[in-house]
C-alpha positions in Angstrom: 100.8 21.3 45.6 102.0 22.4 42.0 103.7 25.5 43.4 105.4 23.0 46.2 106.9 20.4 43.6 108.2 23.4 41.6 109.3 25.0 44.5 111.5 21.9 45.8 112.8 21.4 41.9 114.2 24.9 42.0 115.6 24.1 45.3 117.3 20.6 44.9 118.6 21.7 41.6 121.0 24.5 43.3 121.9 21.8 46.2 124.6 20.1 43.6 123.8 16.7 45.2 123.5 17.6 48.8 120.9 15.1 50.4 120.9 16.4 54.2 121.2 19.7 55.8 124.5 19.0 56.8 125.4 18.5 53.5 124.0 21.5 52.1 125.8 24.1 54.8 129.0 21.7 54.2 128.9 22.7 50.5 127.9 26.2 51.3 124.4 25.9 49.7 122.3 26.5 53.0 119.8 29.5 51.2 119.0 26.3 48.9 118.4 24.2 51.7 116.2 26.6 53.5 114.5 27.1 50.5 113.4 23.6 50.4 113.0 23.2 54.0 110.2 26.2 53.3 108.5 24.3 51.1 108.5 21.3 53.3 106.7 23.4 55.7 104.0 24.1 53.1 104.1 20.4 52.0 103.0 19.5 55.0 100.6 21.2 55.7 98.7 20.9 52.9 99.1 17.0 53.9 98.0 17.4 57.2 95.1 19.1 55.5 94.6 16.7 53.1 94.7 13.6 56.1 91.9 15.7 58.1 89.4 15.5 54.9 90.0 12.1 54.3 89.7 10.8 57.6 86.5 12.6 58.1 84.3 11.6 54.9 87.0 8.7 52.8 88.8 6.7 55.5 88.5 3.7 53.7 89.7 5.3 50.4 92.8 6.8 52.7 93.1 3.0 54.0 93.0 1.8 50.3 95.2 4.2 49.1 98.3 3.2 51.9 100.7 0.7 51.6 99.7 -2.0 53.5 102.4 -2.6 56.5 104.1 0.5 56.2 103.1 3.5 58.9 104.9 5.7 57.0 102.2 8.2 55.8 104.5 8.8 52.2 103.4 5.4 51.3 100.5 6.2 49.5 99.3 6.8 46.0 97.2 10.0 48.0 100.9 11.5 47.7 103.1 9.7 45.0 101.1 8.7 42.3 103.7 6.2 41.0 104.2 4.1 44.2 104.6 1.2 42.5 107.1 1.8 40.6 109.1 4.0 43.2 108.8 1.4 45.7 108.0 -1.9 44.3 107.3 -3.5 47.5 105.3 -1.9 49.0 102.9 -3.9 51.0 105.4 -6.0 51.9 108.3 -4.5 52.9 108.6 -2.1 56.0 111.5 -0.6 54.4 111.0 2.6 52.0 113.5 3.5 49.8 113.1 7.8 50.5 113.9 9.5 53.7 111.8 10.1 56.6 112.8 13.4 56.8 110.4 15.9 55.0 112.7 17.8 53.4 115.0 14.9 52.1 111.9 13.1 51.4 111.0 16.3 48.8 114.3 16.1 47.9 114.1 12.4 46.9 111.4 12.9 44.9 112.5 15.4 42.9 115.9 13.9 42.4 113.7 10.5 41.9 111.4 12.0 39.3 108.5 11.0 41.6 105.1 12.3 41.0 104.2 13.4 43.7 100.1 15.1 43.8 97.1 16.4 46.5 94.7 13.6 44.2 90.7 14.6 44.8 88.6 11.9 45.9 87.6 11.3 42.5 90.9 11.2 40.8 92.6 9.0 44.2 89.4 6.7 44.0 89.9 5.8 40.4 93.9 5.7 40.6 93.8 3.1 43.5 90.7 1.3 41.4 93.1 1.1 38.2 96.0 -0.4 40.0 94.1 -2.8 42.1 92.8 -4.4 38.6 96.3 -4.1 37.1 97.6 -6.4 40.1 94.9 -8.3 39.7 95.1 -9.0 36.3 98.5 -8.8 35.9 98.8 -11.6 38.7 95.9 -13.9 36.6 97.7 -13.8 33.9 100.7 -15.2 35.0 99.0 -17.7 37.6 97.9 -19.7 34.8 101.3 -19.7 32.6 103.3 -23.5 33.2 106.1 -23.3 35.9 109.0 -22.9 33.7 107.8 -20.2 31.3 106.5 -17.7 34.5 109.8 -18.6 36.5 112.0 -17.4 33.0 109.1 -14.3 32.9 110.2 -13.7 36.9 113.6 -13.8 36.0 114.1 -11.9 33.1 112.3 -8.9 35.9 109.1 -8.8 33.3 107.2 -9.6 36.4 106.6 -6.4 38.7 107.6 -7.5 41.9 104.4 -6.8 43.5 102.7 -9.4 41.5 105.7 -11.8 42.0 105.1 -11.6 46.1 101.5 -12.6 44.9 102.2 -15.5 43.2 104.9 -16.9 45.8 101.4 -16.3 48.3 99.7 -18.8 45.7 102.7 -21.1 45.3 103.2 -20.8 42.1 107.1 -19.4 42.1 
């Protein structure tokens, strides 16, 4: 996956802003796009590799690891790493803030600074572990604050949105 990601980087940076194919041809940097349209090809299947393992011996890891109403397979932490904070709703919110295209999708990411990784079991397991007890905590925390001192800490944004949507589900904002 490393060779991918660098791949796309070298790519999207000779696209000078071009987000689509069109785009690209438009501003006469088509090699670039097919460059990163190659490595989409790649992407994906390592991906499609990377579903077949964990569907066979981890599904409920690869269940885990999704972003609850979302069917968008992208909306994991089995490919970006930093959901989260690349799509703070998610879980909640049908709507993703990349492309469904592959290739714009790499391009997002790497314009995005997304980190995008093929996690082992191991590595996925303890990532999805370590931001289920972050949410958890993190929503605890502020369950227990008085009304007007979490609704300041929701509207100053020192609440991640994630654990706001929690709280609303408890009542408490």
């Amino acid at each position: 996956m490393d060779e991918v990601v660098s791949a796309v980087r070298v790519a999207v940076s000779g696209l000078e802003g071009a987000a689509t194919a069109a785009e690209a041809v438009d501003r006469g940097k088509a090699v670039q796009w097919a460059a990163l349209a190659d490595a989409g090809k790649r992407y994906e299947a390592l991906r499609s590799a990377q579903t077949k393992l964990m569907l066979t011996g981890h599904a409920d890891l690869w269940q885990s690891a999704r972003a609850g109403k979302s069917n968008d397979r992208t909306a994991s932490y089995a490919v970006l790493k930093d959901l989260d904070s690349l799509h703070p709703r998610f879980g909640y919110s049908d709507a993703l803030p990349w492309p469904a295209d592959t290739a714009e999708f790499l391009a997002w990411t790497a314009r995005n600074g997304a980190v995008v990784w093929l996690p082992t079991t191991k590595d996925l397991s303890a990532l999805v572990s370590e931001r289920a007890a972050y949410f958890r905590d993190e929503t605890e925390h502020y369950t227990y604050l008085d009304r007007s001192a979490l609704v300041g800490a929701v509207n100053s944004g020192a609440v991640h949105p994630h654990v706001q949507l929690q709280l609303r589900e408890r009542g408490r904002v």
